[in-house]
C-alpha positions as CSV (number, residue, x, y, z in Angstrom):
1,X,-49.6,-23.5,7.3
2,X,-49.6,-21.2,4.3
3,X,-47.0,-23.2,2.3
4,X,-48.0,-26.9,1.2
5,X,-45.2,-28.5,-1.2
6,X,-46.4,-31.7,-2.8
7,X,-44.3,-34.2,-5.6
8,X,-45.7,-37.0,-7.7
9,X,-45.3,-39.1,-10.8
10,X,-48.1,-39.3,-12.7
11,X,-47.2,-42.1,-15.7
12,X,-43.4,-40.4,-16.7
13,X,-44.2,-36.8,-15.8
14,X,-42.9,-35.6,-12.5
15,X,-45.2,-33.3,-10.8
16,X,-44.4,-30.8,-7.8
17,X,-46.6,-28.2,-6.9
18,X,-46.3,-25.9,-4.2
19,X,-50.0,-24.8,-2.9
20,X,-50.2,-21.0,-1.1
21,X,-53.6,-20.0,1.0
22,X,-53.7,-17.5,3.9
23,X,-57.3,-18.1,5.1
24,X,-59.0,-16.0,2.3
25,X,-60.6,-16.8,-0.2
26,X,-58.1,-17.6,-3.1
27,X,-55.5,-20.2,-2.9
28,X,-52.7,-20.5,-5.2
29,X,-50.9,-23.1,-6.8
30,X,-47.6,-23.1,-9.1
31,X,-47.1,-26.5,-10.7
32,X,-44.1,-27.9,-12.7
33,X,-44.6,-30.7,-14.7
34,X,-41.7,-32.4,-16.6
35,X,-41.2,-35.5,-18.2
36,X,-38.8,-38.1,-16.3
37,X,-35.3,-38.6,-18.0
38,X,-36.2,-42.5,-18.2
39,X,-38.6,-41.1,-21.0
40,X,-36.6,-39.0,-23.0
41,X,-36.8,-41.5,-25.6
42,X,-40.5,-41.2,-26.2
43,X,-41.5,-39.1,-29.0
44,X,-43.1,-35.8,-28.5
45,X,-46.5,-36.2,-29.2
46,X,-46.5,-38.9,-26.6
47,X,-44.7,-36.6,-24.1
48,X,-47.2,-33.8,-24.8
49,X,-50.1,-36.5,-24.4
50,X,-48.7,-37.3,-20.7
51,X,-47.9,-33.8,-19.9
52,X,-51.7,-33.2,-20.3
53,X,-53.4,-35.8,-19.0
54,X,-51.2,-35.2,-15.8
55,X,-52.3,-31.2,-16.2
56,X,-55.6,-32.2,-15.8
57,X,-55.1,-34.6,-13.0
58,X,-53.5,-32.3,-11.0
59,X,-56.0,-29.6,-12.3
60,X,-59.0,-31.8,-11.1
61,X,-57.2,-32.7,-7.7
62,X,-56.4,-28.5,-6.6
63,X,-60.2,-27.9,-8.0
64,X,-58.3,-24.5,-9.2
65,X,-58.5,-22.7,-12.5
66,X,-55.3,-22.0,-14.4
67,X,-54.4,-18.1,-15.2
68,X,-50.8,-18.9,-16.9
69,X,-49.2,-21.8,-18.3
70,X,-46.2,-21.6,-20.2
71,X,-44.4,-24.7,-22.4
72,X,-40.8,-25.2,-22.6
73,X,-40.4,-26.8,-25.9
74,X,-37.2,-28.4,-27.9
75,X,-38.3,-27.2,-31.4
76,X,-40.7,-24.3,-32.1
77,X,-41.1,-24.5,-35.6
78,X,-42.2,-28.5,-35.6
79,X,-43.6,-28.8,-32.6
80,X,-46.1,-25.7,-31.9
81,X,-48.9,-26.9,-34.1
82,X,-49.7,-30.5,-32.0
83,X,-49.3,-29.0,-28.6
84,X,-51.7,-26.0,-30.1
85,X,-54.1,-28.9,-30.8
86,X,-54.2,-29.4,-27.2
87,X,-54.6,-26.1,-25.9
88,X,-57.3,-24.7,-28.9
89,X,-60.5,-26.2,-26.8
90,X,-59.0,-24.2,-23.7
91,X,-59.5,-20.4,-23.7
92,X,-60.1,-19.8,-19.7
93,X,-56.0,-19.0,-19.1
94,X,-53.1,-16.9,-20.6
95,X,-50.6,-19.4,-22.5
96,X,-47.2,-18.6,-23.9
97,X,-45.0,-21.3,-25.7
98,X,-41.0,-20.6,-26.3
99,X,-38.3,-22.9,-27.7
100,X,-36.2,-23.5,-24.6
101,X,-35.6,-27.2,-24.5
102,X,-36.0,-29.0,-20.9
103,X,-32.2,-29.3,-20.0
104,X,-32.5,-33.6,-19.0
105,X,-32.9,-34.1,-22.8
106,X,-36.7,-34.7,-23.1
107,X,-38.7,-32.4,-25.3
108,X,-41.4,-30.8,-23.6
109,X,-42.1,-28.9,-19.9
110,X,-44.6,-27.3,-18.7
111,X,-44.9,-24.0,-15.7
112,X,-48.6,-23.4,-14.4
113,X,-50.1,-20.5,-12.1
114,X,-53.5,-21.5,-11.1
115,X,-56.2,-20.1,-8.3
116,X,-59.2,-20.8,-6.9
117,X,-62.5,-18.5,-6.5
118,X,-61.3,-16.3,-9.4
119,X,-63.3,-14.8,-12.4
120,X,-61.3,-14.7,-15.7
121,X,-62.0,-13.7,-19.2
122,X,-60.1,-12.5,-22.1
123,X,-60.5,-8.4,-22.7
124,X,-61.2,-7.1,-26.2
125,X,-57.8,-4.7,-25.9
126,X,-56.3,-8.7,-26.1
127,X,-54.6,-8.8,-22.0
128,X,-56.1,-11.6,-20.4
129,X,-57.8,-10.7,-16.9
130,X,-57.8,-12.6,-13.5
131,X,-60.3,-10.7,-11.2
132,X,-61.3,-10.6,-7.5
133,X,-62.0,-8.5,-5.3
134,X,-60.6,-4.9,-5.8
135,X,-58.0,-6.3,-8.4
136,X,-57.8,-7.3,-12.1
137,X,-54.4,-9.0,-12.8
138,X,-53.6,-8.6,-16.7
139,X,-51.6,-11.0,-18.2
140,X,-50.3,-11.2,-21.8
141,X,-48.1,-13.6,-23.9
142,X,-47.0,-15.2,-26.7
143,X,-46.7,-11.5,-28.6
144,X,-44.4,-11.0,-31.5
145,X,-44.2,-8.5,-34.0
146,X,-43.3,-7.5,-37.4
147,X,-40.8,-6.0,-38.7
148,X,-37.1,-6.0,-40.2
149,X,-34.6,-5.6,-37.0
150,X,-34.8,-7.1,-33.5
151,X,-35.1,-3.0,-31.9
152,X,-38.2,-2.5,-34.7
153,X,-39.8,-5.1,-33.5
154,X,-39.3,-4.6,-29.5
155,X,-40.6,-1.0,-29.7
156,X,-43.3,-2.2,-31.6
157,X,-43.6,-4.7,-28.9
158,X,-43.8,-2.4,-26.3
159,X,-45.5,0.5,-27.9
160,X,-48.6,-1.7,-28.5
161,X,-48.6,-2.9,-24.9
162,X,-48.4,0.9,-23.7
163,X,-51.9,1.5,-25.6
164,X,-53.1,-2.1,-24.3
165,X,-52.5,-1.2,-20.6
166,X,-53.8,2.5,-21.4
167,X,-57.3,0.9,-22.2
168,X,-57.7,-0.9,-19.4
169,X,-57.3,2.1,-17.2
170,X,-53.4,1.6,-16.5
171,X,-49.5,2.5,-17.2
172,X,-46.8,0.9,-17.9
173,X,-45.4,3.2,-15.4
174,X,-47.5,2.0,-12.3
175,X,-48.9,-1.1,-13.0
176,X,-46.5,-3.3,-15.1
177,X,-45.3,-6.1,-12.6
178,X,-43.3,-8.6,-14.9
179,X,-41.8,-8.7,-18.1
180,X,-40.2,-11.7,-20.2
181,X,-38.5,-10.6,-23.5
182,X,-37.0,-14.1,-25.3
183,X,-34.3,-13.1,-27.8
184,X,-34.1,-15.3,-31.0
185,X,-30.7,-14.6,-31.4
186,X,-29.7,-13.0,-28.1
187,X,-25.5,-13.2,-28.1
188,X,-26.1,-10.9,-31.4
189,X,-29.6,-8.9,-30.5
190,X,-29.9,-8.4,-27.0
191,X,-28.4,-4.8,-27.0
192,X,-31.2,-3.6,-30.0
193,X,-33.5,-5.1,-26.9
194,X,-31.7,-3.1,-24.4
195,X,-31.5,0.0,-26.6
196,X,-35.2,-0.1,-27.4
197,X,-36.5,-1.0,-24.0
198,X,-34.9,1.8,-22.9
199,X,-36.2,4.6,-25.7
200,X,-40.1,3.4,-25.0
201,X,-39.7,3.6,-20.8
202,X,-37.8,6.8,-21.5
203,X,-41.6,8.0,-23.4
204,X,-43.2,6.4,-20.3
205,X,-41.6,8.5,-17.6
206,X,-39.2,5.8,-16.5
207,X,-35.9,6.2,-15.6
208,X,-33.2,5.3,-13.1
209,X,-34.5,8.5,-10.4
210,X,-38.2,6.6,-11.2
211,X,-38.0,2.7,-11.6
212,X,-38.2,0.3,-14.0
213,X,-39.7,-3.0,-14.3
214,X,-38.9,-6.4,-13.0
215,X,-38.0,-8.6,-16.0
216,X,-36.2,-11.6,-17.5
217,X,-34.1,-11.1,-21.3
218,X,-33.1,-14.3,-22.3
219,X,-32.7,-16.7,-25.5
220,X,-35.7,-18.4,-27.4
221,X,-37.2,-19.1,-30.4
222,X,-40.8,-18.8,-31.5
223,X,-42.2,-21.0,-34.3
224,X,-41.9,-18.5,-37.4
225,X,-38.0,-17.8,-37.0
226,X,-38.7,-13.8,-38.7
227,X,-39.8,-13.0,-35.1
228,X,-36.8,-12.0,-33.9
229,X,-38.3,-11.0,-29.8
230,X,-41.2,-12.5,-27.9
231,X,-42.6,-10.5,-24.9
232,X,-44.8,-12.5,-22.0
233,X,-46.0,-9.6,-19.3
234,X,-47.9,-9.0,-15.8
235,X,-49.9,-6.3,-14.9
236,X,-52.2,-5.3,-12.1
237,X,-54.9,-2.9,-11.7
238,X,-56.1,-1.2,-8.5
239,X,-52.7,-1.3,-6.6
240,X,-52.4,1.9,-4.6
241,X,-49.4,4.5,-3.7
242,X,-46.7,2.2,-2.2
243,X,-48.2,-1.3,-2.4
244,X,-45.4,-2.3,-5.5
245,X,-42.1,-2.3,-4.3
246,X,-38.6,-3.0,-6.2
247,X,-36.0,-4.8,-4.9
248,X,-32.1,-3.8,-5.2
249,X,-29.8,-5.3,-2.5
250,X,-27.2,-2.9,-3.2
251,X,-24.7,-5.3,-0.9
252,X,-24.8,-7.7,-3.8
253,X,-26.2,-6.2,-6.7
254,X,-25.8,-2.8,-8.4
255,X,-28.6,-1.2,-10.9
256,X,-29.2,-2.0,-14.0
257,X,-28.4,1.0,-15.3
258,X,-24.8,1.2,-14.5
259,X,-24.4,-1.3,-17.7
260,X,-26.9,0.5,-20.1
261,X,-30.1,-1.6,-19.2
262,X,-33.4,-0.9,-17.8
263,X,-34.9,-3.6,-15.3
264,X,-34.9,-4.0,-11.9
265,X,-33.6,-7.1,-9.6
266,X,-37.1,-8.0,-8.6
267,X,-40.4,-6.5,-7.2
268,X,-42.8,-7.1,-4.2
269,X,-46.4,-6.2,-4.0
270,X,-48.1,-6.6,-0.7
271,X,-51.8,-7.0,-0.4
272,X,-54.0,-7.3,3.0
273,X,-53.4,-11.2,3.6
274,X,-50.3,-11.6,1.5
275,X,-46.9,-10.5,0.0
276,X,-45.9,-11.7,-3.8
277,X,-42.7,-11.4,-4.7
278,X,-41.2,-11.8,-8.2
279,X,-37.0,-12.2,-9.0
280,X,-36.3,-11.2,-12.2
281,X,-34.1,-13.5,-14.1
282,X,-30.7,-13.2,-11.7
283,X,-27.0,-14.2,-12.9
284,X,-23.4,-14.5,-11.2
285,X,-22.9,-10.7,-10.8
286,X,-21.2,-8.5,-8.1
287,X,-22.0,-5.3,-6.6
288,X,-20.2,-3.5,-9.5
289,X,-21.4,-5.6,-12.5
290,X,-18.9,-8.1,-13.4
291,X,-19.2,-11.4,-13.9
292,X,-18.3,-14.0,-10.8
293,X,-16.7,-17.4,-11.5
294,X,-16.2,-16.9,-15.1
295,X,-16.5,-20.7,-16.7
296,X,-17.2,-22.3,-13.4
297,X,-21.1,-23.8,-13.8
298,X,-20.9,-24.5,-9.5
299,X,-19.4,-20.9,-8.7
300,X,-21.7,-18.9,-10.7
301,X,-24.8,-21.6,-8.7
302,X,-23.5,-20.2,-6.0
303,X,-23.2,-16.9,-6.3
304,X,-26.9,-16.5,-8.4
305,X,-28.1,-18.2,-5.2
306,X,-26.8,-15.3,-2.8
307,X,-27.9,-12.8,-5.2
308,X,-31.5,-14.0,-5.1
309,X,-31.4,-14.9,-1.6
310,X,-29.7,-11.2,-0.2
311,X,-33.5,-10.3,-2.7
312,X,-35.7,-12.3,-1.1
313,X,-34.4,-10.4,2.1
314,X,-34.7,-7.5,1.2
315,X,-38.7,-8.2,0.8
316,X,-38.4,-9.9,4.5
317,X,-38.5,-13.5,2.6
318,X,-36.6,-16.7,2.7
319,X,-36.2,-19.7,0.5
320,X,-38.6,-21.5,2.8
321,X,-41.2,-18.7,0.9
322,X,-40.3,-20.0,-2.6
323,X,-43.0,-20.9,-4.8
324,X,-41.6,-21.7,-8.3
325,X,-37.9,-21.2,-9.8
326,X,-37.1,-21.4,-13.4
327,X,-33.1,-22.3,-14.0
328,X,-31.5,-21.6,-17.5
329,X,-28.3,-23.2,-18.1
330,X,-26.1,-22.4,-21.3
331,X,-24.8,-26.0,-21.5
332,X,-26.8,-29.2,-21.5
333,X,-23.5,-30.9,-20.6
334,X,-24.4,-28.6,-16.7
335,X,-27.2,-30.4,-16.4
336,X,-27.1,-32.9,-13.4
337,X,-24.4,-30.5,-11.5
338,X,-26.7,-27.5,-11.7
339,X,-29.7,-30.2,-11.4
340,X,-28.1,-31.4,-8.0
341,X,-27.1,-28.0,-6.8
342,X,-30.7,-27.0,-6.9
343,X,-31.7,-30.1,-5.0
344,X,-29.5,-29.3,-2.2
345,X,-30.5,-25.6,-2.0
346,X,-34.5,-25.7,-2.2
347,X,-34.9,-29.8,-1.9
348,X,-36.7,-31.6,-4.4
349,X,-40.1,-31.2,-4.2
350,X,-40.3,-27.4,-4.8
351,X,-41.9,-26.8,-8.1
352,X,-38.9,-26.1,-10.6
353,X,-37.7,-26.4,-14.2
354,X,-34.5,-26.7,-15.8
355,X,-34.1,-25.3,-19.4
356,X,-31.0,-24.7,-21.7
357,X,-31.0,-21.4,-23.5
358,X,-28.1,-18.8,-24.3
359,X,-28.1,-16.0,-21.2
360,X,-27.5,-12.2,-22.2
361,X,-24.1,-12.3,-21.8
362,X,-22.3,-15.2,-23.4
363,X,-19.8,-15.4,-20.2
364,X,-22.9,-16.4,-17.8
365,X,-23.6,-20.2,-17.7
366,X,-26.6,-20.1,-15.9
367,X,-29.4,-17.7,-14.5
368,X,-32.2,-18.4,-12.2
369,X,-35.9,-16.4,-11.3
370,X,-38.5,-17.2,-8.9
371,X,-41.5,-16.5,-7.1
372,X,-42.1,-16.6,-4.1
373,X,-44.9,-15.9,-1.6
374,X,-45.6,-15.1,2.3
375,X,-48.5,-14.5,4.9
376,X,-48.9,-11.2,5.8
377,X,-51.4,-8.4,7.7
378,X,-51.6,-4.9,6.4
379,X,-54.3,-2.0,5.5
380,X,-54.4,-2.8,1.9
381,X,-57.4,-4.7,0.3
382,X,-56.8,-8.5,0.4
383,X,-55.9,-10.3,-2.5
């Protein structure tokens, strides 16, 4: 079986980690790990200090090496420093840390992407490399910029991953998988995102007759509160002609562009032994971009859910294929009914995290994105 889902409690940190392997040599695992609402009242340091101890249990238990970890935390600007007191003796993985508070109350969350049989090391143009075989996955996070204005800062952003990508052989173009843009202030900034996103792809030979890239805009805060954008992103080099694929499902969803922005649904890439796919972060939206169940938390569920689901088809997945979903709600007060409604759709052992944060528009109460991955066979080199 190439899916293995697993949940445990490990002191008051829930653990569920969904294990991938095909045969070949590298497994994968994506781990959630969030601290039980009986211990919200525990201070942070205390719920950081679980959170890591269970990390490394689970870490020694997989025998795999982590390649990305990302913390949800409750309050940047005081609680960055401890947890970065944690993570300083570690270099072997990407990390990125954004102010989006775990939506049961507590104040800390943790998503991890780890692998077996991989070589990893940190590259001197600053993108942090996963290598095997005929691939080297680049991933890079936690950057920030600066400058006056939200747009300064973005195509600043984006300009210096451009020349990052460029010296390691690769475009933003063709290579890019996954971006994350957190907004400080997204209900007033997102469209300076938007509008700046869209200049740099314009420079990079992207448009709406080419693609763009598979990405998530969305509120959170970073510790210094003059960085006004964060970007987390995904690259890989030594794909070939064909082997990335985006994702549309024009029955649901139109593109992007019809609104003004410049990101696609989601994004497959298939290798010789397996197929990745990646959902960008996914809201209650129709075919001709307006909003369904405006101010109903359990209609726009619903309707997320077929939007990803009609995606996940279109790459010849199903929900049984999910690896790891990331749920933002707008309200904290949505918490058990969205917390429920995932339960019922995916069960509750498949690795996911609830987080509140404002969504790009300020009509959407909730937006979801996931990974998910499946055995395949075809003539490209295995992963």
């Amino acid at each position: 079986m190439p899916h293995t889902i697993s949940h445990q409690t490990l002191g008051s940190v829930n653990v569920r980690l969904a294990k991938f392997s095909t045969g070949t040599d590298v497994d994968e695992y994506q781990l959630a790990l969030c601290i039980d609402d009986e211990a919200a009242h525990l201070s942070y340091a205390e719920q950081l200090r679980q959170l890591c101890v269970a990390f490394e249990t689970v870490r020694q238990q997989t025998k795999a090496n982590p390649v990305f970890k990302r913390y949800f935390i409750s309050d940047a600007a005081n609680q960055t420093t401890l947890l970065m007191n944690y993570e300083l003796a570690y270099t072997d993985y990407e990390l990125s840390v954004i102010e989006q508070p775990p939506a049961n109350g507590t104040k800390v969350a943790l998503w991890c992407y780890l692998m077996t049989n991989v070589n990893t090391k940190a590259n001197v143009s600053g993108l942090y490399e996963v290598r095997h075989g005929s691939y080297r996955h680049l991933w890079s996070a936690n950057n920030t910029a600066q400058a006056e204005t939200c747009s300064a800062q973005t195509k600043l952003l984006l300009n210096d991953y451009v020349m990052q990508l460029m010296n390691e052989g690769c475009t933003l173009r063709d290579n890019c998988v996954r971006t994350w843009f957190y907004v400080n202030d997204i209900d007033q900034d997102y469209n300076d995102v938007v509008k700046a996103r869209n200049e740099v792809f314009y420079t990079q030979g992207m448009n709406a007759n080419t693609h763009f890239i598979s990405s998530t805009g969305i509120g959170g805060r970073q510790a210094d509160s003059q960085r006004l954008c964060q970007m987390d992103s995904y690259a890989i080099y030594g794909l070939r002609e064909g082997q990335m694929r985006h994702l549309y499902a024009p029955d649901h969803l139109c593109r992007t562009v019809k609104y003004g922005v410049s990101f696609e649904r989601g994004v497959y890439i298939d290798y010789g032994d397996r197929r990745h796919v990646f959902i960008s972060g996914t809201a209650s939206i129709d075919r001709d971009g307006n909003i369904v169940s405006q101010g109903d938390i359990l209609g726009q569920c619903e309707r997320v859910w077929q939007n990803i689901e009609a995606l996940l088809n279109e790459a010849n997945c199903e929900m049984k294929d999910l690896q790891m979903v990331i749920c933002t709600i707008r309200h904290a007060s949505d918490f058990n009914t969205a917390r429920q409604w995932i339960s019922h759709k995916i069960g509750n052992n498949v690795p996911h995290i609830l987080v509140c944060a404002h969504i790009c528009r300020p009509n959407w109460l909730v937006e979801m994105e996931c990974i998910a991955a499946r055995k395949i066979k075809s003539d490209y080199p295995v992963f």
